[in-house]
C-alpha positions, 0 to 999 in steps of 0.5 A: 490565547496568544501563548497556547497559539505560539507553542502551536506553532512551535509544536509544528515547526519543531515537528519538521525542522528535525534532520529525520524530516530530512532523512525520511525524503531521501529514504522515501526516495530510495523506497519510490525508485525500484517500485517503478523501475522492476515493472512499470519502466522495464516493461518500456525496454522489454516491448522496445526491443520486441518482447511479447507482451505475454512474457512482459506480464510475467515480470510483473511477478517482481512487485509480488513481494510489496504484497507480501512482504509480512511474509518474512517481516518477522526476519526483519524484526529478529535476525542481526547483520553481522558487523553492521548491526553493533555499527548501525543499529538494527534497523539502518544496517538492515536498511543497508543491505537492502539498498546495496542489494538494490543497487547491485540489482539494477547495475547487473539488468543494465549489463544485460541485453534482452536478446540473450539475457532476458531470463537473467534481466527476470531474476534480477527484476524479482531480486529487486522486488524483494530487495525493495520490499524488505527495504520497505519494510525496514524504513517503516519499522526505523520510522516508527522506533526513531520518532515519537507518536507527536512527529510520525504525521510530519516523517510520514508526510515527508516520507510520502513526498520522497516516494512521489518525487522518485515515482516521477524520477522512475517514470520519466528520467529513465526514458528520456536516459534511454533516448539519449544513451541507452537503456543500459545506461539508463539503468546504471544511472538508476543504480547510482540513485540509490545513492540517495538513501544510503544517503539517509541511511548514513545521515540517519540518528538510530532508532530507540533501542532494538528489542529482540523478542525471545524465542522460548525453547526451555524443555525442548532438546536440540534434535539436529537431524530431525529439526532439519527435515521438519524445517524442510518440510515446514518450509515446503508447506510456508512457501506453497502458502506464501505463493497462494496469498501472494497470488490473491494479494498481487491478483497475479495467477502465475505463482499458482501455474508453478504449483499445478504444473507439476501436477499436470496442469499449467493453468492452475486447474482452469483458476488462470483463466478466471484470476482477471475476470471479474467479480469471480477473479476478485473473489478466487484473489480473496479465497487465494489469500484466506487459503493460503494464510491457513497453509502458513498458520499450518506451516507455523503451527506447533505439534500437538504434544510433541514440542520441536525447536523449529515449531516454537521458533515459528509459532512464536515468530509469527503468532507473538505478534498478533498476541501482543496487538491483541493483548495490548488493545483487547476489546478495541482490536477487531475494531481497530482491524476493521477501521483498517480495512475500510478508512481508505474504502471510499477511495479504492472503490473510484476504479472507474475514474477513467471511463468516467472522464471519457464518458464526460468526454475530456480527452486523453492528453487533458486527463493526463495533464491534469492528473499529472500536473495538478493531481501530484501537486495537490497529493503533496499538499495533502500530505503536508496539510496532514502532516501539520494536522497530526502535530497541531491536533493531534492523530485522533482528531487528523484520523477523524478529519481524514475519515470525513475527507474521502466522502467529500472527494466522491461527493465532488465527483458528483458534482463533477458529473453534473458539469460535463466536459468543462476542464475547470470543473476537472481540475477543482475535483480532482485537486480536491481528491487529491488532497483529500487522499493525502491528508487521508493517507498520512493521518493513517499510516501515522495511526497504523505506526502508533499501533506497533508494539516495541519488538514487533514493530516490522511485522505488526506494521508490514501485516497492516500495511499488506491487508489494509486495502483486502476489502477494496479488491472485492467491493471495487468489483462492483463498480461498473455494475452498479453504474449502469444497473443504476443507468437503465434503472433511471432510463426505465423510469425507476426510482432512480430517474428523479436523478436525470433533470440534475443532467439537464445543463451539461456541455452537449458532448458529456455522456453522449459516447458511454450512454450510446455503449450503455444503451441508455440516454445521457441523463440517464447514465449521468444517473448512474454515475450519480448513484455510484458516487453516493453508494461510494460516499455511503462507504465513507460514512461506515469508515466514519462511524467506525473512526468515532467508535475506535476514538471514543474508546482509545481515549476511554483506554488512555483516560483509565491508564492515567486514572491511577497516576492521578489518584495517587497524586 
């Protein structure tokens, strides 16, 4: 026993005591940084120096490209840096470009004023969204080829940790800069953080050996003109598709308003109008991403009968992908796909925490305090805890673990419901929730990473990652409805309102300014709010039942793949 729990050990430190631990916190940084400074930062310079905040919302069109970034994954995965690539390797010399791109963005907006250069500061907002994403992209692939399955929790926890700490830098640093010298300087100072992840990049062992996947185009003749104005027009047809689903996955309706502009409507057809208002905005986003993914199928599908060079290079791009995920994991991948899709749900349904902590009448600056504080504290001792779960347990049981951690952070909300205005019940439930996320959220992008086939590694984890929270933006619609359908149910005397006795102790103030604009008593609200957080731990427990199904048969895979080996010896 004492042997088995020493080589446990040595296990997890040999998981973290690794230079790539090192390496992913400074390229988790680098990753953290321009997210936080193309929007959320910028818009404090723009409404400082008068900008309306109706121009303000459209640089929000900069972290489109985080939504979309599968997009041109496939790019990532094929196209060489010249010089770079033979020095490097593939992923880091992409990683470099991506980061001096970065840097040159944030160096040129901090050269600009909003007075007279408030369309180019736009421009390099969004060339540094794109910069970012593919930088994203790039960082996950490297992750994924340069570690072996056993030490993705530990670079994935790392990785994390990396991202919080420059969430807080990008958050706070540039502010305080700004006070002091300037938002001009500010910026460069930015820039100059970059630095951190060439850093890592530069410090960073290369990944496994690249394999560049061919594109088959034997019978197929070169046509040169007649290839240029297909990939034109296939072009055309990618970007209109690309545009729509980024529309749905940012839920931004400004891509649509420069398609129907043209066509004499700048409002994209009156769907501008309707994109933030739900529940129908939620589903126009959904449509908008199945729409436009069908344009891009089309964009990339062959001609019937009449094979062309761009057609195969497209289709293959693109389709060999889903090909090798689906080969490779056969009857399993719709069950892998929808695992995805709903291990997080119980999370992304609580879009309501807010209103919920006024109603139970905390003010604003201990909601703050207390989220910043002990919710980033908490988040990262999560993902450490699952990053040690992964090396220790291994990732289908830390997957499992995860799964049941997302229902238990809502049942604690509920109990939290029942306390009322007490600060010390804030802080338990959401230091518990914080936790429960990290772990949660480490044990999956370690499961999406092992997913990824050799080749395909950036688009396989960049598509994953871009739909993966999909079902969230059409359930979490239904928050608010059912918090207060629940409420005056209980206060009608339904079914419901066997839940209001729980709410007999509360502090006096809990509740009392939401029931009032709810039109029901505190007790019953309380309800309400009860009812909710089961209904969210009900969507865990799906999640959960689908993780069992997903590892039941992924160790029934692995058991069948090494039957063989074992009979032969």
């Amino acid at each position: 026993m004492s042997e088995d729990a020493s080589e446990k050990k040595l296990s997890i430190l040999g998981a973290f005591a690794d230079r790539r631990i090192l390496v992913m916190l400074a390229l988790g940084f680098s990753a953290g940084l321009p997210n936080l400074l193309v929007f959320d930062t910028l818009s404090a310079w723009l409404r400082e120096d008068g900008v309306s905040l109706e121009i303000i919302g459209f640089f929000s069109l900069a972290t489109m490209a985080y939504a979309a970034k599968f997009l041109w994954a496939p790019l990532v995965d094929r196209v060489k840096i010249p010089f770079l690539t033979g020095w490097l390797g593939h992923r880091r010399s992409w990683m470099l470009v991506a980061q001096a791109a970065i840097m040159l963005g944030l160096w040129l907006i901090s050269g600009q004023s909003t007075a007279s250069g408030l369309g180019a500061i736009a421009a390099m907002a969004v060339f540094v969204g794109f910069s970012g994403a593919t930088q994203d992209i790039v960082i996950d692939a490297w992750r994924i080829e340069a570690g072996e399955d056993a030490r993705q929790g530990a670079m994935a926890a790392a990785y994390q940790w990396g991202y919080r700490i420059a969430i807080v830098v990008a958050g706070a640093v540039p502010l305080l800069l700004a006070e002091a010298k300037g938002w001009n300087f500010s910026y460069a100072v930015m820039a100059g953080l970059m630095l951190v992840g060439v850093a890592g990049v530069l410090g960073a062992p290369r990944e496994q050996k690249h394999v560049i996947r061919p594109i088959h185009t034997e019978g197929v003749p070169a046509r040169p003109v007649r290839d240029v104005v297909e990939w034109l027009c296939r072009g055309a047809i990618f970007v209109v598709g690309a545009l729509v689903v980024g529309s749905g996955l940012s839920g931004n309706a400004t891509p649509l308003t420069f398609l129907s502009t043209p066509l004499g409507s700048p409002d994209a057809f009156g769907l501008a109008g309707l994109w933030k208002t739900p529940p129908t905005g939620t589903l126009l986003q959904v449509g908008a991403v199945v729409v436009g993914l069908a344009v891009i199928v089309i964009a990339c599908w062959p001609i019937p009968k009449t094979p062309t060079r761009p057609g195969a290079y497209l289709s293959q791009s693109f389709g060999a992908p889903l090909i090798d995920f689906f080969r490779r994991h056969r009857s399993t991948a719709a069950l892998i796909l929808a695992l995805i899709c709903f291990y997080r749900l119980a999370d992304f349904v609580l879009n309501i925490m807010n209103p919920f902590y006024l109603d139970l009448g905390f003010t604003k600056p201990e909601i703050a305090e207390i989220r910043k504080v002990f919710g980033t504290i908490m988040s990262m001792i999560g993902v450490l805890a699952g990053g040690i779960a992964i090396a220790k347990l291994g990732l289908i049981r830390s997957l499992i673990i995860g799964a049941f951690a997302g229902p238990l952070s809502n049942l604690i909300f509920a109990w939290l419901a029942m306390q009322g205005h007490d600060v010390r019940a804030l802080i338990i439930a959401i230091s518990f929730d914080n936790v429960a996320q990290g772990f949660s959220g480490v044990a999956l992008i370690a499961y999406m990473s092992s997913l990824t086939g050799q080749g395909f590694t950036a688009t396989q984890y960049a598509l994953f990652s871009s739909l993966y929270a999909l079902p969230g933006k059409v359930i979490a619609t239904l928050s608010g409805r059912i918090v207060e359908s629940s409420a005056r149910a209980a206060e009608a005397g339904g079914p419901f309102a066997v839940l209001k006795p729980l709410f007999a102790n509360m502090t006096p103030d809990a509740l009392v300014s939401g029931a009032a604009k709810t039109g029901v008593s505190p007790a019953a609200l309380g309800s309400g709010y009860m009812v909710f957080f089961l209904y969210s731990t009900l969507i865990g427990v799906f999640a959960i039942a689908l993780t069992f199904a997903v590892a039941r048969r992924t160790l029934a895979e692995d058991a069948a793949r090494e039957a063989p080996s074992g009979d032969n010896t």
